[in-house]
N, C-alpha and C positions, 0 to 999 in steps of 0.2 A: 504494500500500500504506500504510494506516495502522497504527499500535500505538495500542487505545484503550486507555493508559495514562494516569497523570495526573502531572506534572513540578513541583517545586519551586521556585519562583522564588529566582534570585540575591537576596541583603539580606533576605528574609521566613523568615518560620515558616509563611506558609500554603502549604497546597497547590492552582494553577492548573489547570483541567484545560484539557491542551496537545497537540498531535501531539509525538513524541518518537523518532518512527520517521523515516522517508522515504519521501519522496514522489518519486516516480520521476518520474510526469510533468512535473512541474515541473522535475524537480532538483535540490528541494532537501534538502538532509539536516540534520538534526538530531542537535547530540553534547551530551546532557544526561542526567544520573542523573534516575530517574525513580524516583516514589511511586507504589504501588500496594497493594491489598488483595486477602487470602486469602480461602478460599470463608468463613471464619470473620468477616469482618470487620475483622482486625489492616491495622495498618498496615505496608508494608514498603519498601525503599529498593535495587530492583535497582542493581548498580551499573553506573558508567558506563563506555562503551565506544563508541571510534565505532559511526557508522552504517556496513553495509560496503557503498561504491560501487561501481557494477559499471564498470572499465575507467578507473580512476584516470589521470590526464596526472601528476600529484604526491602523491606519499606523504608527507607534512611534519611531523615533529616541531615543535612549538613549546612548548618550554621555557622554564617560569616559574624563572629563576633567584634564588638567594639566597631559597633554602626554608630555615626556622629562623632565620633572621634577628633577627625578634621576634613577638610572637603578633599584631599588627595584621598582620604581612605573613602570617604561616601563613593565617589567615583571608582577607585576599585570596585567594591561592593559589587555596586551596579552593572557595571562589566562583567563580572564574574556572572551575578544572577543571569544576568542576558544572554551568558553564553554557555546556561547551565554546567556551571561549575557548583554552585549552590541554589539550595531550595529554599532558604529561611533567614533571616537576621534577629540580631538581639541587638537591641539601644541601648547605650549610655544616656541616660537624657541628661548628666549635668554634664556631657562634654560640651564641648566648643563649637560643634557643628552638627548640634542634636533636631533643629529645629529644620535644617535643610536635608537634614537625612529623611524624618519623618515625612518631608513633603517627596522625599523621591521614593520612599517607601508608597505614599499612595498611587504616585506617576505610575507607577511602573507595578504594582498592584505585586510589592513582594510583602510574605507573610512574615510578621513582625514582633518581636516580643521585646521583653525585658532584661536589660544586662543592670542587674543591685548594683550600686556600686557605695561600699565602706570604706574602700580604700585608698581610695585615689584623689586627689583634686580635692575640691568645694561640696560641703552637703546641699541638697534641694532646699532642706527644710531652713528656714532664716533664722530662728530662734536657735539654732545648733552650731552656727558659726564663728560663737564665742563663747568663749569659757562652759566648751561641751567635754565630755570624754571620749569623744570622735572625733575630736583635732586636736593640733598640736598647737604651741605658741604663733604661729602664722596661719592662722585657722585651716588648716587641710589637714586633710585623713590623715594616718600615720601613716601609710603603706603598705604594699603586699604584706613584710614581714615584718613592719613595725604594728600591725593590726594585730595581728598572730601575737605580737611578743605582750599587748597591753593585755588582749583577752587573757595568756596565760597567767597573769599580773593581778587580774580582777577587777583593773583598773577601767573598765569600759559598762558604762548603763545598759542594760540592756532596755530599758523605756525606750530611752534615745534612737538606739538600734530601732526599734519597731515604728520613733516616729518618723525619720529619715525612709523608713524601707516605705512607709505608707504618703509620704509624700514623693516620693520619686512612681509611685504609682500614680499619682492621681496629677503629675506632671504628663508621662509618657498617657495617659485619656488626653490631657487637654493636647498635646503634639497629634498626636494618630486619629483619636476620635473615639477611642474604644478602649477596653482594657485588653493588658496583655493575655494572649490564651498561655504563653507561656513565661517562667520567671526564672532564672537562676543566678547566682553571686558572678558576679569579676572579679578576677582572680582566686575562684571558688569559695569565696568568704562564706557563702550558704551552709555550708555544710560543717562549720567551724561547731566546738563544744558553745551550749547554749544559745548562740544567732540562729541555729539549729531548728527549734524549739518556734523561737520566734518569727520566724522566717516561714515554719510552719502552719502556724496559726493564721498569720496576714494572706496567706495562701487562700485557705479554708475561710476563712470569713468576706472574702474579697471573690472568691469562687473564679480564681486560678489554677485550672488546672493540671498544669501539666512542668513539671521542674527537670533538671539534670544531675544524673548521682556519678560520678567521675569515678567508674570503676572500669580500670580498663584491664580486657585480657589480653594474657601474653607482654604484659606492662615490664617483667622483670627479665623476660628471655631477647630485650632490645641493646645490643653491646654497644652503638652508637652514642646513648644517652651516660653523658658523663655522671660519675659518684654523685654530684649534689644533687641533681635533679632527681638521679635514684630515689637519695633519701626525701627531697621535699612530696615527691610522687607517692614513697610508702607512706608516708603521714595523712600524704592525703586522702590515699583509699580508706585507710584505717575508718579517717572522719567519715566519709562517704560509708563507709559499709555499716559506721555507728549512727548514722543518719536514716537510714532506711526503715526503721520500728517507728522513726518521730516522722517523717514523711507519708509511711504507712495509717500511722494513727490519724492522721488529718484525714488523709483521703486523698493525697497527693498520687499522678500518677507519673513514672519515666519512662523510656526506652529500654528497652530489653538488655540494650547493648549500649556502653558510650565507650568511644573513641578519638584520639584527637590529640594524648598527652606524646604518645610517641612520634606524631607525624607533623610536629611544629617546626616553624622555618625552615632552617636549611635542613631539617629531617623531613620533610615530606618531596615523597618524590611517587612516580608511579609504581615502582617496583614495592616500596614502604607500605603505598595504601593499599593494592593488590595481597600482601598476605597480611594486613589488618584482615582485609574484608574474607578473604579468604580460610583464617582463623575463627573466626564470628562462622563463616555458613557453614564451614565443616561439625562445629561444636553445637547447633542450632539453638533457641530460645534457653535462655539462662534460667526461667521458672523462677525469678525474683521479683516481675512485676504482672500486672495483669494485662501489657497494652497489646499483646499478640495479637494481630488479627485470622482469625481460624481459616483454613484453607480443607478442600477435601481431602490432599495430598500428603501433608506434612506443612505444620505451623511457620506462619512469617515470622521470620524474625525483623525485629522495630527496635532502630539503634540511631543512636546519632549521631555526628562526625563536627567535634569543632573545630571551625578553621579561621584563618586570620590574614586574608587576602584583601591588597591595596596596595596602594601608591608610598613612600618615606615621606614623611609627613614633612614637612618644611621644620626647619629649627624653632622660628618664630612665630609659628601658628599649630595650633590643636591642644590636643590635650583635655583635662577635665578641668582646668582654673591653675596650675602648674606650670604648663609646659609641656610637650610630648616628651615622650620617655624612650628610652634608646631602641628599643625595640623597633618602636614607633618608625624612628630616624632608617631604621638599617634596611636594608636590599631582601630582609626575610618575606616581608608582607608583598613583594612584588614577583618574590620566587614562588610563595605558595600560590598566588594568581594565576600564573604561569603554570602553575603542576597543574592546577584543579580545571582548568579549560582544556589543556592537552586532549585531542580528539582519542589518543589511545586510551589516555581513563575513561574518556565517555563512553568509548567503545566495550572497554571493561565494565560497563555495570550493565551495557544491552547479554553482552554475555556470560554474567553471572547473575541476571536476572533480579538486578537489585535496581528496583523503584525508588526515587528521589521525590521525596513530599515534604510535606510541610506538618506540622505539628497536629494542627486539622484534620488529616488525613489520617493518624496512627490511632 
């Protein structure tokens, strides 16, 4: 089956003419917004949506994180969506370029959630901006591991916590229009002892459904990933796998599968995501959550991939009220761009039978 449509190439203005449908006998499918013309002539830009595969092995959200960042990274994003490299984004809404992302998030009709963020930058909430236990003498977060090191401390509210997470919600309504269907920490803060808890209930009472538990298989048999990341990765399961009874208890749901800790920057490459994904479908549904969607066959597995594709942010622009952070700065965010469009990974998932959705859709 073809769609004689005509497709937009990632980086250009022109328009390519492309298949944009799927091709059954092959297998391969195709997830890219496509160009096309009225009986009149106009030009117009159906939007993007997967191809739908008949009889999926994996449903996989893969999530471009750290949407609004800065407008080099909004445009990555976007790129990638278009060029189904990704099916979903998560917002920072106190960064720098939250309010432009939101609007390209409805442009362009990508499905859109929530990135918490405690650790970075500037809180939402105005009352926390001074003399809270969520910043430091210059009022911003403490950071990845200066958040980590207060909580261990005892020295962080957890009130505070819950009022910050609940106004960064009812920010990202007023940007998008809606509330997020889905919610998880930047820099995994969710799943931290006690934010835990909290982070649970705003869930459940806000009737959010859907979070991320960062347990990833085959995490320790990755010899690429240097000792510290080792160890900051084992702490983190740890949290995540002690998060699961309080995520449980709410009524929170996740993917079967998350991945994402081993195939960051200059670790993700085709070969890298080919035995993630490949590890996940040999091992099938993990029987830790309930989002499986039942098949006659044998069970989908529903997993989700985070990635971090875009442009190096400029020195003097982005960020969350700070500054972009070196990450931000380096050549990684424009490598994983470049892996996640690669037509061989696309081609890789029409041939392992793994579906690219949206949150919605698991």
């Amino acid at each position: 089956m073809q769609c004689l449509l005509q497709q937009r190439a990632p980086n250009s203005s022109k328009v390519d003419s492309s298949l944009c449908g799927l091709l059954v006998g092959s297998a391969v499918y195709f997830h890219r917004a496509c160009v096309a013309s009225d009986p009149h002539g106009q030009t117009c830009v159906i939007p993007w949506q997967p191809a739908i595969m008949p009889q999926p092995r994996m449903m996989l959200v893969v999530t471009g994180d750290d949407f609004g960042y800065c407008p080099r990274r909004n445009r990555g994003i976007v790129e990638c969506f278009q060029a189904g490299g990704i099916s979903n984004v998560s917002l920072l809404v106190n960064a720098n370029a939250a309010k432009e992302a939101a609007d390209l998030a409805k442009r362009h009709n990508i499905p859109i959630g929530l990135h918490a963020n405690l650790s970075e930058g500037i809180p939402v909430c105005q009352s926390l901006r001074q003399a809270s236990s969520l910043v430091n003498q210059h009022g911003l977060f403490h950071g990845k591991m200066g958040f980590r090191q207060a909580l261990e401390r005892g020295q962080l509210s957890m009130e505070q916590v819950e009022l910050e997470l609940r106004a960064q919600v009812r920010l990202f309504r007023e940007l998008t229009g809606h509330l997020p269907h889905h919610m998880d920490g930047h820099q995994h803060v969710h799943v931290l002892p006690e934010v835990r808890e909290v982070f649970g209930q705003v869930l459940s009472q806000l009737r959010i459904p859907y979070t991320r538990v960062p347990v990833e298989p085959g995490l320790h048999s990755c010899p690429w990933l240097p000792a510290h990341l080792q160890r900051f990765y084992t702490q983190l399961q740890k949290d995540a796998l002690d998060s699961i009874p309080v995520f449980t208890r709410y009524g929170i749901r996740w993917p079967d599968v998350y991945l994402g800790l081993t195939t960051m920057g200059q670790n993700m490459s085709v070969p890298n995501l080919q035995r993630a994904l490949s590890h996940v479908l040999s091992a099938g549904p993990s029987g830790t959550t309930s989002c499986s969607m039942p098949s006659s066959d044998q069970p989908v597995v529903t997993a989700e991939l985070m990635v971090h594709p875009g442009y190096p942010s400029h020195p003097q622009l982005g960020g969350c009220g700070e500054g972009p952070d070196d990450f931000s700065q380096s050549a990684d965010r424009q490598h994983e761009l470049s892996v996640l469009t690669d037509p061989s990974l696309l081609a890789l998932y029409g041939q392992e039978r793994v579906q690219l959705c949206s949150f919605k859709d698991i």
